[in-house]
PDB file of the backbone (N, CA, C, O) and the ligand in Angstrom, with CONECT records:
HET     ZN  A 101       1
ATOM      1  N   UNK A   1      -4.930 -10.663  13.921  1.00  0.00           N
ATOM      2  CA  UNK A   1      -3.984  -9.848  13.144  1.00  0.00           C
ATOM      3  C   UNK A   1      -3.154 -10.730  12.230  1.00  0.00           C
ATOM      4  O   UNK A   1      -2.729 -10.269  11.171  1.00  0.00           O
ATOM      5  N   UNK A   2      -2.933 -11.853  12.560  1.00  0.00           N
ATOM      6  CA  UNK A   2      -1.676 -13.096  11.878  1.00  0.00           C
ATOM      7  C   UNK A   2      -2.475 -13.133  10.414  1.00  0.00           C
ATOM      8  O   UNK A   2      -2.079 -12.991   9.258  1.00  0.00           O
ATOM      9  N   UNK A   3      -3.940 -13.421  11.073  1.00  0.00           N
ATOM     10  CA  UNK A   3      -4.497 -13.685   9.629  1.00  0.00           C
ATOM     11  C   UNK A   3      -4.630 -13.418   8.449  1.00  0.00           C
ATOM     12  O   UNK A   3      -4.704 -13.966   7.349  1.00  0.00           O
ATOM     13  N   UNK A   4      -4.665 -11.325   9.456  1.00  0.00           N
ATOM     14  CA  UNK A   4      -5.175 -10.656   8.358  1.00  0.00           C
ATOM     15  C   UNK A   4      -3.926 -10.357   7.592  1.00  0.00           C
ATOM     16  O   UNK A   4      -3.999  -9.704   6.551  1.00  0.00           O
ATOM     17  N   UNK A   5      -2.846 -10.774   8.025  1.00  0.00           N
ATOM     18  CA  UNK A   5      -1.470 -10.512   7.670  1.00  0.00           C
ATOM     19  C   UNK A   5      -1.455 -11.381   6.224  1.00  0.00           C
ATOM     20  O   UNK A   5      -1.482 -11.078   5.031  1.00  0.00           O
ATOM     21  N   UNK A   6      -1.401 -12.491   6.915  1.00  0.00           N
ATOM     22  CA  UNK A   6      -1.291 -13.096   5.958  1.00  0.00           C
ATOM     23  C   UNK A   6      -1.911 -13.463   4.386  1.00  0.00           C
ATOM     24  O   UNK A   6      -1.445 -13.855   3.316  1.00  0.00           O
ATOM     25  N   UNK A   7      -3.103 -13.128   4.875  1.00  0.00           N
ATOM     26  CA  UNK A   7      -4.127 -12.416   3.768  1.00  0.00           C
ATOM     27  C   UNK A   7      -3.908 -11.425   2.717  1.00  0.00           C
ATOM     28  O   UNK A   7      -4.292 -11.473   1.549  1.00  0.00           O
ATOM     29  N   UNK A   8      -3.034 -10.253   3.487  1.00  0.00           N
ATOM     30  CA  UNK A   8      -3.106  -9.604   2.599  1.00  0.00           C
ATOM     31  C   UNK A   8      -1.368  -9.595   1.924  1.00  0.00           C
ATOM     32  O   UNK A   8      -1.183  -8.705   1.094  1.00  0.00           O
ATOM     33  N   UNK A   9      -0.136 -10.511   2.236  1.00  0.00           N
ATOM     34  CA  UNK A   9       0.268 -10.911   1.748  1.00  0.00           C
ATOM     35  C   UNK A   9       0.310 -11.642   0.503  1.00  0.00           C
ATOM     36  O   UNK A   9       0.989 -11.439  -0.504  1.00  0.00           O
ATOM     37  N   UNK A  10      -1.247 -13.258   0.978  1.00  0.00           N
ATOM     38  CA  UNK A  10      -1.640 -13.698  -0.282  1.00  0.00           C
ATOM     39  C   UNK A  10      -1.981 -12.726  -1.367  1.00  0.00           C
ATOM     40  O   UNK A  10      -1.671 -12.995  -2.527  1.00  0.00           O
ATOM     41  N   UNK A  11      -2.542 -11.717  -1.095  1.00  0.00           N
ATOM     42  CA  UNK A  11      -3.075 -10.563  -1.630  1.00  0.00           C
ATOM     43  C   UNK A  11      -2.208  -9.775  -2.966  1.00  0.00           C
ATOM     44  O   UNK A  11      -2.628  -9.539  -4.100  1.00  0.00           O
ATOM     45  N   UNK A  12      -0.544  -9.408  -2.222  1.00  0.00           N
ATOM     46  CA  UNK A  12      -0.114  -8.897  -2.929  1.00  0.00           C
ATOM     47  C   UNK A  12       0.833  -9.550  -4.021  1.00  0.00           C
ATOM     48  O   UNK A  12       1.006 -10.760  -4.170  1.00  0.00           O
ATOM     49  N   UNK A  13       1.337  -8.662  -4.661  1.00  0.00           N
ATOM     50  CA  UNK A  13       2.141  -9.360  -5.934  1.00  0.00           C
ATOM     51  C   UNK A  13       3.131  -9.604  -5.713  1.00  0.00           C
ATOM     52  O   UNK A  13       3.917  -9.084  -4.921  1.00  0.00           O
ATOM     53  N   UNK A  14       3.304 -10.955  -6.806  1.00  0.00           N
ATOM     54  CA  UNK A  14       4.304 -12.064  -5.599  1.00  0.00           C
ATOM     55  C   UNK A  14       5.668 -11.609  -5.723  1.00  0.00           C
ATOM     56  O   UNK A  14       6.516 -12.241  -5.092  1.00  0.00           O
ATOM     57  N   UNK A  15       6.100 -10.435  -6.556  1.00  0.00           N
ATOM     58  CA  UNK A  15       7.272  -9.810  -7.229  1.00  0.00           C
ATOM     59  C   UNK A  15       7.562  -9.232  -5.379  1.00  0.00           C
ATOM     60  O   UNK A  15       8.308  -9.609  -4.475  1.00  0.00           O
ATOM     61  N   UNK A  16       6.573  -8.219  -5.517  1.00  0.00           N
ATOM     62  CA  UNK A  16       6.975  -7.453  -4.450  1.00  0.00           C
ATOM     63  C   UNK A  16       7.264  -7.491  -3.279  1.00  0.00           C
ATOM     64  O   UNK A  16       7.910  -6.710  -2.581  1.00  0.00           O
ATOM     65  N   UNK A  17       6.296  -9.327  -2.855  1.00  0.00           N
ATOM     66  CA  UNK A  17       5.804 -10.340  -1.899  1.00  0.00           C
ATOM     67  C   UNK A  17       7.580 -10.579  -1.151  1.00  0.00           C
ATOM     68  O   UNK A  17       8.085 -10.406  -0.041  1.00  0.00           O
ATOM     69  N   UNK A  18       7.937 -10.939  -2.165  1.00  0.00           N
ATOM     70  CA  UNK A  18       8.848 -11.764  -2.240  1.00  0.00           C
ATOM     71  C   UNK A  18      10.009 -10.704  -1.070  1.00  0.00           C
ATOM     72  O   UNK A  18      10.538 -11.079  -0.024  1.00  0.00           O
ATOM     73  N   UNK A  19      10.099  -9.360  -1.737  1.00  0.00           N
ATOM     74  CA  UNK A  19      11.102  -8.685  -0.913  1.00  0.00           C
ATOM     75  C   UNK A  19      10.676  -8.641   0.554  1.00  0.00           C
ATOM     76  O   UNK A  19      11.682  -8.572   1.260  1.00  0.00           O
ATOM     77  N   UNK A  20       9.826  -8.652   1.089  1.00  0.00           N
ATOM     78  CA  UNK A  20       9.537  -8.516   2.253  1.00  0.00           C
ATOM     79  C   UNK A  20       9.484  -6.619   2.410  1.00  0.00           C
ATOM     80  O   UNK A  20       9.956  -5.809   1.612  1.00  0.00           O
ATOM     81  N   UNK A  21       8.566  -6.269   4.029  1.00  0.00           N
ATOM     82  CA  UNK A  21       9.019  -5.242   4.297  1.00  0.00           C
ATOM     83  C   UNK A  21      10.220  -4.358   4.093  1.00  0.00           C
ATOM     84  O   UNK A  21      11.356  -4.795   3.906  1.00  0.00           O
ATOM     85  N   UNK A  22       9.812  -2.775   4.151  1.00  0.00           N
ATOM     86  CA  UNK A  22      10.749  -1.882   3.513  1.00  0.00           C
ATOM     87  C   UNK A  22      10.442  -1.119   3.813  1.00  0.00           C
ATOM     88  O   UNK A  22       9.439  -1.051   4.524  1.00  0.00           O
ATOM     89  N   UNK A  23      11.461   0.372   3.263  1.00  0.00           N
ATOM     90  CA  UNK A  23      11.162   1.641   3.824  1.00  0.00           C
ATOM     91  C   UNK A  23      11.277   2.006   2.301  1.00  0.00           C
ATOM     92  O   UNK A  23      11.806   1.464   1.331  1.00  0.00           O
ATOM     93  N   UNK A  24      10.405   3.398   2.549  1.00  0.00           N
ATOM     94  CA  UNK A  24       9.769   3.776   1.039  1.00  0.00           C
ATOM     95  C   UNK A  24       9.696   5.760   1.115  1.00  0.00           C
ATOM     96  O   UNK A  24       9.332   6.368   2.122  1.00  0.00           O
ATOM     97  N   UNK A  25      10.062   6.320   0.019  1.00  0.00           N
ATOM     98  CA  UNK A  25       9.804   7.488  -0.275  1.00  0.00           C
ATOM     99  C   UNK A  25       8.714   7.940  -0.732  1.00  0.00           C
ATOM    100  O   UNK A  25       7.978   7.163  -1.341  1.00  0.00           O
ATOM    101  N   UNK A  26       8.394   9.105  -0.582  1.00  0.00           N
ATOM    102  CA  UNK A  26       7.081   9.458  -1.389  1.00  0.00           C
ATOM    103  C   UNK A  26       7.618  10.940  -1.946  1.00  0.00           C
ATOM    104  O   UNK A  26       7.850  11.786  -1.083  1.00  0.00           O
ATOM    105  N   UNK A  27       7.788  11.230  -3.090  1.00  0.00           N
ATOM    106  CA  UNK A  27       8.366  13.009  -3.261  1.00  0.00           C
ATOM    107  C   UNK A  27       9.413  12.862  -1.780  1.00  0.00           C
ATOM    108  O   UNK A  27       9.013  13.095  -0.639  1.00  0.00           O
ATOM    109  N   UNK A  28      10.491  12.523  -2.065  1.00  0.00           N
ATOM    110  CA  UNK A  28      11.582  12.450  -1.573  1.00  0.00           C
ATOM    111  C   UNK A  28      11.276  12.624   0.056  1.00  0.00           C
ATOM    112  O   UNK A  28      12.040  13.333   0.710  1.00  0.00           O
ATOM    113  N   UNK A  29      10.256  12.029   0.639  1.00  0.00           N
ATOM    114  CA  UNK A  29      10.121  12.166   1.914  1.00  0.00           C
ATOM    115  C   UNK A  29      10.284  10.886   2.508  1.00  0.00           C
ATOM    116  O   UNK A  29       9.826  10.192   1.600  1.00  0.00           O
ATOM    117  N   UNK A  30      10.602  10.127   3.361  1.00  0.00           N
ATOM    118  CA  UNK A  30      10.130   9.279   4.168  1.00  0.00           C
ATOM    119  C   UNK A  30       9.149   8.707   4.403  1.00  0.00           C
ATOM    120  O   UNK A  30       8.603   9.454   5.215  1.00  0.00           O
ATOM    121  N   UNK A  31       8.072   7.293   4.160  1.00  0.00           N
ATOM    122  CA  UNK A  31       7.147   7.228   4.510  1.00  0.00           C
ATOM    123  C   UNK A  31       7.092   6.761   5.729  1.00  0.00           C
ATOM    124  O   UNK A  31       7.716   5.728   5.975  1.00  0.00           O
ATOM    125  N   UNK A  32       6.204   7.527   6.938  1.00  0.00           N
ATOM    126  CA  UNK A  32       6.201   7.078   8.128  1.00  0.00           C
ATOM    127  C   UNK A  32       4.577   6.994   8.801  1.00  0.00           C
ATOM    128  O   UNK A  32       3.641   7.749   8.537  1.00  0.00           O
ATOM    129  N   UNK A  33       4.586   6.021   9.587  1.00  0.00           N
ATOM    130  CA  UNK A  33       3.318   5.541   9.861  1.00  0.00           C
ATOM    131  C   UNK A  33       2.316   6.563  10.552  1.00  0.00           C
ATOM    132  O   UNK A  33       2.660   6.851  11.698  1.00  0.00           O
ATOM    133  N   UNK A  34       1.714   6.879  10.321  1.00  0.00           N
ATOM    134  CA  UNK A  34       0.982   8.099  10.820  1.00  0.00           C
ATOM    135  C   UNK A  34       0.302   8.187  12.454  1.00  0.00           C
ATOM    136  O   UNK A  34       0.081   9.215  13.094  1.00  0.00           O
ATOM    137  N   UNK A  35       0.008   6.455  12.967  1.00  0.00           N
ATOM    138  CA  UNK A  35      -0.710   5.683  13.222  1.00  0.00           C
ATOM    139  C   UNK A  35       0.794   5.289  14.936  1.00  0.00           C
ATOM    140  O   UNK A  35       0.656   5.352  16.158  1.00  0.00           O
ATOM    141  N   UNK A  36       1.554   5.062  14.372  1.00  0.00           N
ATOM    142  CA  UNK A  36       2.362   4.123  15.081  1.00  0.00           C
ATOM    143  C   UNK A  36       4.078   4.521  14.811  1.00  0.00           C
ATOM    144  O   UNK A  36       5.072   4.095  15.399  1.00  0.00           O
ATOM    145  N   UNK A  37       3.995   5.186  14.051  1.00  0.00           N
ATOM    146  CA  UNK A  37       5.458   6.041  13.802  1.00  0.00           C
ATOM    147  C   UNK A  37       6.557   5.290  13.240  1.00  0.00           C
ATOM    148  O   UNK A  37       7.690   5.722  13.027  1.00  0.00           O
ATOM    149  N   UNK A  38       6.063   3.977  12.992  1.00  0.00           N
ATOM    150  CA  UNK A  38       7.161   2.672  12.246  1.00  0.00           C
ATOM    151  C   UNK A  38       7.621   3.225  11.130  1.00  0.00           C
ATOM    152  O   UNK A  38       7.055   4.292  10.894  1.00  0.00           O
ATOM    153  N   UNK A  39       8.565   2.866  10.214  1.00  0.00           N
ATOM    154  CA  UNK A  39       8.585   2.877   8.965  1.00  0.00           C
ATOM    155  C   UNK A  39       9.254   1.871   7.979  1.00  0.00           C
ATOM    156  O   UNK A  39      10.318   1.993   7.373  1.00  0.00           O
ATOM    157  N   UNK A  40       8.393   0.889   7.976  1.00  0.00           N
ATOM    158  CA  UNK A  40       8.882  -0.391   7.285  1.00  0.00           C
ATOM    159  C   UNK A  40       7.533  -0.900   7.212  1.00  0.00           C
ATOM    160  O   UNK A  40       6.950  -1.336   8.205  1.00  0.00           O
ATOM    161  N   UNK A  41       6.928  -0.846   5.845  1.00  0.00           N
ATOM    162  CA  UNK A  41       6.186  -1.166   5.139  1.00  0.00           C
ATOM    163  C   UNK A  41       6.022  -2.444   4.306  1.00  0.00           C
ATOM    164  O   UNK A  41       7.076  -3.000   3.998  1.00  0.00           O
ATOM    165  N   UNK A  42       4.837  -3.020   3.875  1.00  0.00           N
ATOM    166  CA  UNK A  42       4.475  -4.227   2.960  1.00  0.00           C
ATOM    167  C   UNK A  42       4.144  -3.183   1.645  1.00  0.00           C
ATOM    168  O   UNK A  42       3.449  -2.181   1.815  1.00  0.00           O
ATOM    169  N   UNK A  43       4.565  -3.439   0.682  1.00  0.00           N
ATOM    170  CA  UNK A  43       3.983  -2.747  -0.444  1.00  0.00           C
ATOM    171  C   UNK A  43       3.192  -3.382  -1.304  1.00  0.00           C
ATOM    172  O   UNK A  43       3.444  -4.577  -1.459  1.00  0.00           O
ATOM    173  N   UNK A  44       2.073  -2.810  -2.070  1.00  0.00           N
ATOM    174  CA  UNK A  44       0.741  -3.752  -2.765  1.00  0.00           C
ATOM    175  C   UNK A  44       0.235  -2.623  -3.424  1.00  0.00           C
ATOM    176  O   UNK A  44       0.778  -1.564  -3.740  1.00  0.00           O
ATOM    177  N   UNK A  45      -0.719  -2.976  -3.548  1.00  0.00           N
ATOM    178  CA  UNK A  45      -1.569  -2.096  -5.053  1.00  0.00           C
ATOM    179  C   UNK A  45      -3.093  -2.462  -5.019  1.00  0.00           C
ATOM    180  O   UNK A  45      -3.478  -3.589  -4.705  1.00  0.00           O
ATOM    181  N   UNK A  46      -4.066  -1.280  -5.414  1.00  0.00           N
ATOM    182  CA  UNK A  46      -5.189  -1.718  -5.534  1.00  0.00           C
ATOM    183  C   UNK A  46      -5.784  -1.652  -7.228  1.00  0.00           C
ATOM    184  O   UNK A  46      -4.726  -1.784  -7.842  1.00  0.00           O
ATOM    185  N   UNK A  47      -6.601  -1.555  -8.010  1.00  0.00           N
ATOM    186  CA  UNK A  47      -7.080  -1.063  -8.603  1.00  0.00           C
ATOM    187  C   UNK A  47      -8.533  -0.476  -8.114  1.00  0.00           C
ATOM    188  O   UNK A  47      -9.343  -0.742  -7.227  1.00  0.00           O
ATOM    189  N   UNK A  48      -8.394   0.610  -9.345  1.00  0.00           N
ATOM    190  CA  UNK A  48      -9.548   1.430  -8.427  1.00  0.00           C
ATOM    191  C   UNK A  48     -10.985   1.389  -9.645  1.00  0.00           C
ATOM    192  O   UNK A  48     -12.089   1.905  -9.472  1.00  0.00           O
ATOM    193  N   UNK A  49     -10.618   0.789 -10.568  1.00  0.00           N
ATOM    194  CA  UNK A  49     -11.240   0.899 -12.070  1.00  0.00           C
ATOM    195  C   UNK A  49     -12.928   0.003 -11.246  1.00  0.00           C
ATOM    196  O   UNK A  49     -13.659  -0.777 -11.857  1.00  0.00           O
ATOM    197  N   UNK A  50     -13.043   0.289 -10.334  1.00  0.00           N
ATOM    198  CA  UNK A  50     -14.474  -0.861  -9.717  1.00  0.00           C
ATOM    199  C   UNK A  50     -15.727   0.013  -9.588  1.00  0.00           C
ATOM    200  O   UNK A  50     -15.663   1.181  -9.205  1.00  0.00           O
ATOM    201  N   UNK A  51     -16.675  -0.496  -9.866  1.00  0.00           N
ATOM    202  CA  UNK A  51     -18.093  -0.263  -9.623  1.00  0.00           C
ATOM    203  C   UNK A  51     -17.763   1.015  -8.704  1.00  0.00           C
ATOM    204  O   UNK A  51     -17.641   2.194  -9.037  1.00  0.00           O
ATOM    205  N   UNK A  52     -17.676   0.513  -7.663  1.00  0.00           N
ATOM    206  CA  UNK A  52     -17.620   1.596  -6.237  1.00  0.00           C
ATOM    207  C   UNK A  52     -17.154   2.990  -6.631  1.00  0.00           C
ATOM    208  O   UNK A  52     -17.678   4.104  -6.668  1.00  0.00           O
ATOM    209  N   UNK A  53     -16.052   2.520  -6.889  1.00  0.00           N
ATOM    210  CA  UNK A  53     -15.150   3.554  -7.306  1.00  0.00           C
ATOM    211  C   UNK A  53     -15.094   5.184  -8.203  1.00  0.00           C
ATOM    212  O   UNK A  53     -14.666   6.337  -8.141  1.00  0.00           O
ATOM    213  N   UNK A  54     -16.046   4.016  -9.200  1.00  0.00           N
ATOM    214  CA  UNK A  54     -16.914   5.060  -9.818  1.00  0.00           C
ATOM    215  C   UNK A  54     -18.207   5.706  -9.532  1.00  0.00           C
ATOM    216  O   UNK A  54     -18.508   6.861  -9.835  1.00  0.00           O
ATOM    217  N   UNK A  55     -18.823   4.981  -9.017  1.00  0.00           N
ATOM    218  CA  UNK A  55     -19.891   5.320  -8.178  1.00  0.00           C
ATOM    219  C   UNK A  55     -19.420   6.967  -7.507  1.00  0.00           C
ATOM    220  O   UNK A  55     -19.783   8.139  -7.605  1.00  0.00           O
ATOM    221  N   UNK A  56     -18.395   6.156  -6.802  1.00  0.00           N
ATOM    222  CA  UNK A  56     -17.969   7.935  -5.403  1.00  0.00           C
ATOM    223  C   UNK A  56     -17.463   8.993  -6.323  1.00  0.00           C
ATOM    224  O   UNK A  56     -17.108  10.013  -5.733  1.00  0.00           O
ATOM    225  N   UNK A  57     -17.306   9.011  -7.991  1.00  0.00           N
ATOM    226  CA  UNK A  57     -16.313  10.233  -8.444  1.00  0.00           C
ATOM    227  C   UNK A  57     -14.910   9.531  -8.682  1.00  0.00           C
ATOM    228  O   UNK A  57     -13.988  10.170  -9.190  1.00  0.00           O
ATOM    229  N   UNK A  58     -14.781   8.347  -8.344  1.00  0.00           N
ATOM    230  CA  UNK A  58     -12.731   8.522  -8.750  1.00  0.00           C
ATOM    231  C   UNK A  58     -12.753   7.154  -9.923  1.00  0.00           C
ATOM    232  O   UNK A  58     -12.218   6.049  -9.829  1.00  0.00           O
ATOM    233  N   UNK A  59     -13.549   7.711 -10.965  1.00  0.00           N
ATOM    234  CA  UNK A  59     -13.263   7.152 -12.044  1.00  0.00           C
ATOM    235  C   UNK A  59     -12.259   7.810 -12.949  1.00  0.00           C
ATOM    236  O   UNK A  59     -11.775   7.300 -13.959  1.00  0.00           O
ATOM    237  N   UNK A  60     -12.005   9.004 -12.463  1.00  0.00           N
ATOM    238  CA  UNK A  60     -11.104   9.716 -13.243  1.00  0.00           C
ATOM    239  C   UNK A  60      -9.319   8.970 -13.493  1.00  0.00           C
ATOM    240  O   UNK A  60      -8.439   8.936 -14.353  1.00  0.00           O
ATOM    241  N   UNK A  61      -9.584   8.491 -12.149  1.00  0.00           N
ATOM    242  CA  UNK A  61      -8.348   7.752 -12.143  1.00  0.00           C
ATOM    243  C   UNK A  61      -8.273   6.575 -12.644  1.00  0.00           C
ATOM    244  O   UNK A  61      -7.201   6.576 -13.248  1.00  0.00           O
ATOM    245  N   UNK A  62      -8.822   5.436 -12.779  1.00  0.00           N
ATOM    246  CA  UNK A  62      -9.086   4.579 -13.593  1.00  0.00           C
ATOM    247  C   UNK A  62      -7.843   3.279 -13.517  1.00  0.00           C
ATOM    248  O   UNK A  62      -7.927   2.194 -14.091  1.00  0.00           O
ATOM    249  N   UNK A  63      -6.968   3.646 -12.841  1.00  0.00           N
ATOM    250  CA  UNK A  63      -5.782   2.935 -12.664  1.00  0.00           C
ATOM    251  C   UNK A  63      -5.883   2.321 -11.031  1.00  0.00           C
ATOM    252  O   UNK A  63      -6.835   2.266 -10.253  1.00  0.00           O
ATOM    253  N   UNK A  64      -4.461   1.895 -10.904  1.00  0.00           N
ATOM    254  CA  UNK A  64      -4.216   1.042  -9.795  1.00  0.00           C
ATOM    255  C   UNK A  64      -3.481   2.409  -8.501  1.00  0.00           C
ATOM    256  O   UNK A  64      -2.822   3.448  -8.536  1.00  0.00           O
ATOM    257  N   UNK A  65      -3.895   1.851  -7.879  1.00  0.00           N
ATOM    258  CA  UNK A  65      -3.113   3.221  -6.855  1.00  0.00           C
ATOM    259  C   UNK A  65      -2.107   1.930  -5.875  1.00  0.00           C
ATOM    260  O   UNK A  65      -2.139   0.701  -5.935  1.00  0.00           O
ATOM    261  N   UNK A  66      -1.499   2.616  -5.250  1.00  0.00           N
ATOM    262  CA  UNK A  66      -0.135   2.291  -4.587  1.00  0.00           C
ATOM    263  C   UNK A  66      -0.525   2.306  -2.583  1.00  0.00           C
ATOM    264  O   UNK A  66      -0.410   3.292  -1.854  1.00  0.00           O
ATOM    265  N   UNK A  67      -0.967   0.929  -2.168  1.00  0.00           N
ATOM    266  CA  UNK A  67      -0.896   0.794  -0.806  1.00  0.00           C
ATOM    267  C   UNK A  67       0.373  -0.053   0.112  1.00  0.00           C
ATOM    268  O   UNK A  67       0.783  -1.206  -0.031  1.00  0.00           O
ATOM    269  N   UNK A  68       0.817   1.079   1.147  1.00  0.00           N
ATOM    270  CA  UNK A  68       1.853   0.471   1.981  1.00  0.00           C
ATOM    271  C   UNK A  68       1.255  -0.041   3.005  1.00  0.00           C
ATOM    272  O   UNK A  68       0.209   0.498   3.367  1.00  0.00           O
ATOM    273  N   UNK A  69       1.848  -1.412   3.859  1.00  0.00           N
ATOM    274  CA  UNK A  69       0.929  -1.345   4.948  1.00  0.00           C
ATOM    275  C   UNK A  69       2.113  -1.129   5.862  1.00  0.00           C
ATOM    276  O   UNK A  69       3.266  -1.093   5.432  1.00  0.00           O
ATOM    277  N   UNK A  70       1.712  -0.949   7.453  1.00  0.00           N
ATOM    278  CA  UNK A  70       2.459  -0.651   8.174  1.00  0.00           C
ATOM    279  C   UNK A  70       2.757  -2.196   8.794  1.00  0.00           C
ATOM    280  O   UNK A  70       1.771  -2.853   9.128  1.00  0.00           O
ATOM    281  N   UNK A  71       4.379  -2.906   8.984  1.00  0.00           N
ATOM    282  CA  UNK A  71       4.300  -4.092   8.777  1.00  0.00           C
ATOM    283  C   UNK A  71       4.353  -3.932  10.640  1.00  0.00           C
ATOM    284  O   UNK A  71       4.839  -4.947  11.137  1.00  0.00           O
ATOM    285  N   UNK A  72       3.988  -2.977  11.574  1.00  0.00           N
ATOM    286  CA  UNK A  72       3.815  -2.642  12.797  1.00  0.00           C
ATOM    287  C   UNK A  72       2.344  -3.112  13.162  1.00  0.00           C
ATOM    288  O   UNK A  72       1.959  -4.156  13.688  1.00  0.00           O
ATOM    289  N   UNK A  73       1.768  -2.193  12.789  1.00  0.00           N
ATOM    290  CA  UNK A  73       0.366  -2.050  13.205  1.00  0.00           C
ATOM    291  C   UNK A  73      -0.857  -2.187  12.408  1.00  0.00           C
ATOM    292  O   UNK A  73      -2.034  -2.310  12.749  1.00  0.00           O
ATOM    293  N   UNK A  74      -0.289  -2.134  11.266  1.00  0.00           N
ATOM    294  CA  UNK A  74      -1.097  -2.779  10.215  1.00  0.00           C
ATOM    295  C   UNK A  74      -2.095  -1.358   9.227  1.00  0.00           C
ATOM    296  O   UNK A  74      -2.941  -1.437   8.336  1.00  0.00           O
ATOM    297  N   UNK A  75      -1.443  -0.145   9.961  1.00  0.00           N
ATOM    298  CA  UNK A  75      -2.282   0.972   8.821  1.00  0.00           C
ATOM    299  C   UNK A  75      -1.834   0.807   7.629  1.00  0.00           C
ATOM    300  O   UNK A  75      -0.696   0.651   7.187  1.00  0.00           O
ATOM    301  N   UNK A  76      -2.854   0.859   7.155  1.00  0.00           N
ATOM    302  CA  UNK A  76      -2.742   1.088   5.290  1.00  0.00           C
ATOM    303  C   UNK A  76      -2.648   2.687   4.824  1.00  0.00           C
ATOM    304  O   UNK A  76      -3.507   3.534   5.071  1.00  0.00           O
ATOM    305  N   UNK A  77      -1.213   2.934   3.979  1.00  0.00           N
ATOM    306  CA  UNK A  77      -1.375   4.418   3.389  1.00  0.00           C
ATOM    307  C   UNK A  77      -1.534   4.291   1.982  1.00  0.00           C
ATOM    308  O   UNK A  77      -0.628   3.578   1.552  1.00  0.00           O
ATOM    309  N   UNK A  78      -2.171   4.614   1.229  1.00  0.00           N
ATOM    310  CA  UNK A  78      -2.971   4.611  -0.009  1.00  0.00           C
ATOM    311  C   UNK A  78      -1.558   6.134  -0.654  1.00  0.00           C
ATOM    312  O   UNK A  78      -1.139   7.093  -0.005  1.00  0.00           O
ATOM    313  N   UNK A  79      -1.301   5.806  -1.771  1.00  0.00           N
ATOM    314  CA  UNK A  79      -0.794   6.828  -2.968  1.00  0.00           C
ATOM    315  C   UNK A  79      -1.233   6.475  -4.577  1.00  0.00           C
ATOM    316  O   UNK A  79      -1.199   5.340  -5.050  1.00  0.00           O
ATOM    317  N   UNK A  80      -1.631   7.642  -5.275  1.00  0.00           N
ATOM    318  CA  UNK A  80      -1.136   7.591  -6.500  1.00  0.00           C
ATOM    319  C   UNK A  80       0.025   7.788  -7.062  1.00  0.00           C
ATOM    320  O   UNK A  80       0.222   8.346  -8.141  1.00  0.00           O
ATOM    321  N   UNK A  81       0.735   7.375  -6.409  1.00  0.00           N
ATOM    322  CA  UNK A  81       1.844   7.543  -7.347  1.00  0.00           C
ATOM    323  C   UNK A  81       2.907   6.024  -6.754  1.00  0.00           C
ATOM    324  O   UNK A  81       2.706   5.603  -5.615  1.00  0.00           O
ATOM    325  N   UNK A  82       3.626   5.567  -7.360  1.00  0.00           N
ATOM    326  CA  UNK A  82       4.810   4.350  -6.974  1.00  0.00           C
ATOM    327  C   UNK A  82       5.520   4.573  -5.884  1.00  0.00           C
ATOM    328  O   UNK A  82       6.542   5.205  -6.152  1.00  0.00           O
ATOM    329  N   UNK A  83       5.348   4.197  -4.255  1.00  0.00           N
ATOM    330  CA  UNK A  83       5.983   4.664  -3.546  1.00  0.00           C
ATOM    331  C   UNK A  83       7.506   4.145  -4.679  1.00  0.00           C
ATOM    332  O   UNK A  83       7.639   3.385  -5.638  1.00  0.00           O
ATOM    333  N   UNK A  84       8.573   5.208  -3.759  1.00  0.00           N
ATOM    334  CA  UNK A  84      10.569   4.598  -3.980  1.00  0.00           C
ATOM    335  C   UNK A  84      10.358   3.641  -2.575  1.00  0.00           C
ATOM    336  O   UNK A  84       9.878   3.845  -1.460  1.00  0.00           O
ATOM    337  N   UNK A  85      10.876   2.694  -3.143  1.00  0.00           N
ATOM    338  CA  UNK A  85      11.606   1.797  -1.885  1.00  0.00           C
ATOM    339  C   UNK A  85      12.914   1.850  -1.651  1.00  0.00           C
ATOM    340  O   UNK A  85      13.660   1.387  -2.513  1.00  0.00           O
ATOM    341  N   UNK A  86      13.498   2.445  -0.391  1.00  0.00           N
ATOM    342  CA  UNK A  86      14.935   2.370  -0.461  1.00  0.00           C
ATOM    343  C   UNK A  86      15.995   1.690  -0.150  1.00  0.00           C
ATOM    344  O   UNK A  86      17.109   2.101  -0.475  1.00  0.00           O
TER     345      UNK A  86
HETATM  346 ZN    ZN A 101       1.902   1.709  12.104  1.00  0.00          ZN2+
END
């Protein structure tokens, strides 16, 4: 788990890196771990503009989508839209 931690730290952008875990809104809700019920998140980003991506249908989106991880247990929640960090 340390590893994969740290991995996907290297991973994210070093802006966001930098704040450490957080708690985050989505449409004025709470994001909470679905998985483990934490709510203090790593925040990161994917792009989705990839081979694959288009392959399955979600070329429509063509942009970067918005992943929190759970800095608990390690689920990843995927959004289009900017989680709020509060
Ligand atoms: Zn969790």
């Amino acid at each position: 788990m340390s590893n994969f931690w740290k991995a996907l730290k290297r991973a994210a952008r070093a802006t966001v890196d930098s704040l450490g875990p957080g708690q985050y809104t989505v449409e004025a809700k709470k994001v909470t771990c679905p998985h483990c019920g934490h709510q203090e998140f790593a925040e990161g980003s994917a792009q989705l503009n990839t081979t694959g991506m288009t392959f399955i249908g979600l070329d429509w989106a063509n942009k970067s989508a918005y992943t929190l991880l759970c800095s608990k247990c390690g689920h990843i929640e995927w959004f289009m839209q900017k989680p709020e960090r509060l």
